[in-house]
Structure formats: structure tokens, C-alpha cells
C-alpha positions in Angstrom: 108.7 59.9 -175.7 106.4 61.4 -178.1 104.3 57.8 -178.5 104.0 57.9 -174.6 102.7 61.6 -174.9 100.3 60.4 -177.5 99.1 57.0 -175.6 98.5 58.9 -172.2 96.8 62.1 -174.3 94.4 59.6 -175.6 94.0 57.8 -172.9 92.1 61.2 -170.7 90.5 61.6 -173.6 88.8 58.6 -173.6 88.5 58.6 -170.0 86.8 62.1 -170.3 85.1 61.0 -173.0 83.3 57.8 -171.5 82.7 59.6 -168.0 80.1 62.3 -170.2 78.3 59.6 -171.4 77.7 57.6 -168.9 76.5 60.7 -167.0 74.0 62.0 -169.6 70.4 60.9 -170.7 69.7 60.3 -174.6 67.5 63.3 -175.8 65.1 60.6 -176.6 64.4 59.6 -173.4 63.9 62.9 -172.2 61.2 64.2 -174.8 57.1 64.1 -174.1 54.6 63.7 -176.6 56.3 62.0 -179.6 54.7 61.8 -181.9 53.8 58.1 -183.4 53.2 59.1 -186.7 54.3 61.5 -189.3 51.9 64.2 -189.6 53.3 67.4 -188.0 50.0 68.2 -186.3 47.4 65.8 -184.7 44.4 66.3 -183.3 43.1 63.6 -180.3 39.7 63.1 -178.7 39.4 62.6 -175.4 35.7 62.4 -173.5 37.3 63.8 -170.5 34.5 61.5 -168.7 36.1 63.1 -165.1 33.4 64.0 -162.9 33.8 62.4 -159.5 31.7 61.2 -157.8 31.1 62.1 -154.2 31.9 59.4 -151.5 32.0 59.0 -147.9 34.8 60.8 -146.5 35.0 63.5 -149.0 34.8 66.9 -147.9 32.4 69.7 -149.4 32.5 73.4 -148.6 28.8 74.7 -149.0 28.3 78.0 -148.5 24.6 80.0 -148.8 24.7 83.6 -150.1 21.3 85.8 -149.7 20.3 88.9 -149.1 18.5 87.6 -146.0 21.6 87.6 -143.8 19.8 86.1 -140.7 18.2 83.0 -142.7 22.2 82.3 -144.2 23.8 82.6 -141.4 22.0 79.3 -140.2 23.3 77.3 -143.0 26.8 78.9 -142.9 29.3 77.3 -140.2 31.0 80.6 -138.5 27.8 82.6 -139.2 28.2 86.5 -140.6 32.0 85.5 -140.5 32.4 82.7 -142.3 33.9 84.7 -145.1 37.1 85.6 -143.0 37.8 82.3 -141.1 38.0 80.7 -144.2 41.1 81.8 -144.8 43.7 78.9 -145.0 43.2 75.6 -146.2 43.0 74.3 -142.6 40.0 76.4 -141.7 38.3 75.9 -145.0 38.5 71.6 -143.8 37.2 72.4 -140.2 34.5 74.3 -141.7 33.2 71.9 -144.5 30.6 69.1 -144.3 31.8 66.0 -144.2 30.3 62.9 -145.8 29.1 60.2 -143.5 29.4 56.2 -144.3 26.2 56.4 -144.9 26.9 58.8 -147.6 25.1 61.7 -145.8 25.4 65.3 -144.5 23.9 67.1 -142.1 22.6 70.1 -143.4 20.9 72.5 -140.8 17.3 72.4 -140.4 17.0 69.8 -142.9 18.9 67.0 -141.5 20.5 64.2 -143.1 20.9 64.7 -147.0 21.9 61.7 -149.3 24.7 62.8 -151.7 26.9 59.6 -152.4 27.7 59.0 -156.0 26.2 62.3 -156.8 29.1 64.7 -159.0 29.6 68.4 -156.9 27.3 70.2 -159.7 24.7 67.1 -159.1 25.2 68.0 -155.3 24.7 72.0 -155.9 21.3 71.2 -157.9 19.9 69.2 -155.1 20.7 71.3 -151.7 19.3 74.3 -153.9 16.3 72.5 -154.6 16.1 71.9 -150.8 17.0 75.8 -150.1 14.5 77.0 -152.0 11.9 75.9 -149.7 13.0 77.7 -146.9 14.9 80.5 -148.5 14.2 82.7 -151.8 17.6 84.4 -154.6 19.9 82.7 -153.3 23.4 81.7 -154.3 24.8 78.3 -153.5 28.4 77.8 -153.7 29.5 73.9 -153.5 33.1 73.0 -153.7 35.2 69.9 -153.5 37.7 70.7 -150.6 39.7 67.3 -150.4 41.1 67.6 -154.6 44.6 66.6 -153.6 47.2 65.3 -155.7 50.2 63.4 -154.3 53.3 63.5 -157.1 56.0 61.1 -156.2 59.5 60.0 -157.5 61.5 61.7 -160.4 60.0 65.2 -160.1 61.8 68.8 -159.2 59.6 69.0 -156.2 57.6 65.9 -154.7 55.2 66.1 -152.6 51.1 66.8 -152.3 49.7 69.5 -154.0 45.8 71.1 -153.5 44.4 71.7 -156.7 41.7 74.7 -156.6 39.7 73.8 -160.3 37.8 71.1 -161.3 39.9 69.5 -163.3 43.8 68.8 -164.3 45.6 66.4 -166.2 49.0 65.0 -166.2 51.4 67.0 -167.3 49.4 70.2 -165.6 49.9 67.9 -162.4 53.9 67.2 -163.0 54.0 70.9 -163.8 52.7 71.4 -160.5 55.8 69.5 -159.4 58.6 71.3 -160.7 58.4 69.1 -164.0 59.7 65.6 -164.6 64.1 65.1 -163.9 66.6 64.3 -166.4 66.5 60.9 -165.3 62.7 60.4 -164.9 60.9 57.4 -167.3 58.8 59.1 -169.3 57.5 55.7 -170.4 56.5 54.3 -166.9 54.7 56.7 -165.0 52.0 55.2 -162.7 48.7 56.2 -161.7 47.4 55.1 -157.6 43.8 55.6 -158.1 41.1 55.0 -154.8 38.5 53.0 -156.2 35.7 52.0 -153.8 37.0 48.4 -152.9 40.6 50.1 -152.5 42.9 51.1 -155.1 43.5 50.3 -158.7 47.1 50.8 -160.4 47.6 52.1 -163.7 50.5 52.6 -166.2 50.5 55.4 -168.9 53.4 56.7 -171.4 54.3 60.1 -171.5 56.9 60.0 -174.0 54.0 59.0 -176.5 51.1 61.3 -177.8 49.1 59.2 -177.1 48.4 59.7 -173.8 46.0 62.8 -174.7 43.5 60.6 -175.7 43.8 58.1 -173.0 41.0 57.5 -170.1 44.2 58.5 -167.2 45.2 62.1 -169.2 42.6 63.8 -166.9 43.4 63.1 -162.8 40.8 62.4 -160.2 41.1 64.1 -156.4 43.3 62.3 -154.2 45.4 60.0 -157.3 48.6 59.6 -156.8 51.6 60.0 -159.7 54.5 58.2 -159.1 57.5 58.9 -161.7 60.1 55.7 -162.1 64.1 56.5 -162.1 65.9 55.4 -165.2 67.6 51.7 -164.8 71.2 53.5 -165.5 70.2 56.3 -162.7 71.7 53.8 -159.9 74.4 53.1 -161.8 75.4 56.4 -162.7 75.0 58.1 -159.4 75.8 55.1 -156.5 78.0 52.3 -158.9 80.1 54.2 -161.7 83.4 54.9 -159.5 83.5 59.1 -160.7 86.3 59.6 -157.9 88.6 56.7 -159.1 88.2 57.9 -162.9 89.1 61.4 -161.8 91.8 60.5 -159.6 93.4 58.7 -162.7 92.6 61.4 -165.3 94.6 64.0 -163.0 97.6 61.7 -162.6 97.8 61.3 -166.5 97.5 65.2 -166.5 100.6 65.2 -164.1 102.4 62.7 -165.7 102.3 64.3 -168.6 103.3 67.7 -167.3 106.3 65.9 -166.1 107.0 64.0 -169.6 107.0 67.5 -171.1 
């Protein structure tokens, strides 16, 4: 009676046992940033070569600031008011300039303005050159307003995300996102980047350090991230039959009970 106690004792054990690790991650897989060498501190160089370059399509919010009201207002969509419509992310799109295919704006009383491949600070630099002739102290304010992100996959919260700087890299993107799940691929992570033929693919490893110094650390507007699932995440959550093992772990438990 005893021996049967024992075999059916180790038996839930072992079912219990195997059940917890199939269900859990190696801490391995889940770490960031490993380091591939032995010093305890590194330092990595990265050009951060990230300025985009403005293409047709894109979206600028220019906005003229003076203390000749009347002259601004003329090169301000919503006038005197513009400050308060531009209240939601919606109005601020309405409200912005939009690049033609030809790579133009239309800027008032100056007419068509040739920005394509020129970086927002390159753009800022030009229209004030132009402003200058017509207006004196001003203040030109030139944003990007299209800077989305779209984060995809094995993240807290997917989705796309408007990014209000000039610049953001990876992990400040996944961040963004709720941070990267238990059963995320921290090896496989790919970049969708718009190129101007189409798009271009790209791989990059989080799980090493080296990413920091790598060309994709810093994103461009509108990339998308999309974070693979482990191989043994299908497996674990849609194959590995939890209700059959637990069905058979209770009747040991009862069994036993009754043995005793």
C-alpha cells in the first residue's frame, strides 16, 4: 500500500513538476542587452545619422510668431486663434501643410515652396529666410506632425503611438508599448521601414548589446516594430493539453486520499 502511495505521490509530482516548465520562459530568453563580452561596462558609438528627410505626403505644422499680429495671422491657418484650435492631434493634422508630389507647399503670399529631402531644421532655415522678406523678429516654429510609430506583436499594449520629440529609439519605442511579453523574441524583432520605392525590412537583436551601436537603434517617423512570439508560445498556450494534466493530477490527489 505504501509503494502505491509512493508511485502515485511521485507521479503529481512530476506531473506538477513538467506542467511549470513547460509554462515558463528561460531567464535567458527574457533578458536585453547581454552583454557579448566580459567587461562589466561598455561604451558604444552610434552616429545617430536620424534626420528624416521630408517627403511628399508628410505633414508639417508651421506656425509664425511676431509681434505684428495682423502680418502672422496671414501665415497662420485659424488666424489669432490658431493657438486654441490646435488642441488635439486631429486639429493639429487639419491645420498643417501638407507636402505635394511635387514636394511642395503652399505657403501664403509666397506660393509654392520646394522642401522634399530637406530635414525639418533644413525646412525652418529656409521659410525664415523667405519670412524675413516680408516680416521682421519673428519666431518660426516647424514641426513634424505625422512621427508615428506602429508597435506590433509580443508587446503589453500594441498599437500606434505619436511620438512628440525628434527622436526615439527602440527600447524607448517598446517602452511606449507596455514593454516586451514573457514570451516575446528578443532576438527577432523586425523593423518595416518606408523607403521611397516602398518598404525595406530589417532584423535587429535585442537580447544583444549590440544593438546600441547599430544603424536601426534610433527609429524614423512612421516605422513599424513588429515583436515575434517564441516557437514554444503555441505550444504552450493552444497544444500542451493543461486541462487533461490537471484532470489527472486531481484524481491522483483523490485516489490517494482514498488509499489513506
Amino acid at each position: 500500500m505504501k509503494r502505491i502511495q509512493t508511485i502515485l505521490k511521485t507521479i503529481v509530482l512530476a506531473a506538477i513538476a513538467g506542467t511549470i516548465m513547460v509554462s515558463c520562459v528561460p531567464q535567458k530568453k527574457m533578458l536585453i542587452l547581454q552583454n557579448t563580452s566580459n567587461d562589466t561596462t561598455g561604451q558604444y558609438q552610434n552616429e545617430r545619422s536620424i534626420s528624416y528627410k521630408i517627403q511628399p505626403g508628410d505633414n508639417l505644422y508651421i506656425r509664425v510668431v511676431s509681434l505684428d499680429e495682423k502680418t502672422a495671422m496671414m501665415f497662420n491657418p485659424g488666424g489669432s486663434a490658431s493657438s486654441q484650435i490646435y488642441s488635439t492631434d486631429a486639429s493639429i493634422y487639419l491645420n498643417s501643410y501638407t507636402v505635394s508630389d511635387q514636394g511642395t507647399i503652399e505657403f501664403p503670399l509666397v506660393g509654392q515652396i520646394y522642401i522634399q529631402n530637406l530635414s525639418v531644421e533644413d525646412v525652418k532655415t529656409k521659410l525664415q529666410g523667405i519670412l524675413d522678406q516680408y516680416i521682421k523678429e519673428t519666431v518660426l516654429i516647424v514641426k513634424l506632425v505625422n512621427f508615428n510609430l506602429t508597435i506590433l506583436g509580443e508587446v503589453a499594449r500594441p498599437g500606434q503611438y505619436k511620438v512628440y520629440k525628434t527622436e526615439i529609439n527602440i527600447l524607448e519605442a517598446i517602452s511606449m508599448a507596455g514593454d516586451l511579453g514573457s514570451f516575446a523574441n528578443r532576438n527577432k524583432v523586425t523593423i518595416v521601414r518606408q523607403t521611397k520605392t516602398g518598404s525595406e525590412k530589417y532584423i535587429v537583436d535585442l537580447a544583444s548589446d549590440n544593438i546600441l551601436s547599430s544603424n536601426y537603434y534610433y527609429l524614423k517617423p512612421n516605422d513599424i516594430l513588429y515583436i515575434e512570439p517564441l516557437k514554444g508560445k503555441q505550444f504552450t498556450f493552444a497544444q500542451f493539453p493543461y486541462a487533461v494534466i490537471f484532470s489527472a493530477i486531481s484524481t491522483l490527489i483523490l485516489m490517494l486520499n482514498y488509499i489513506q
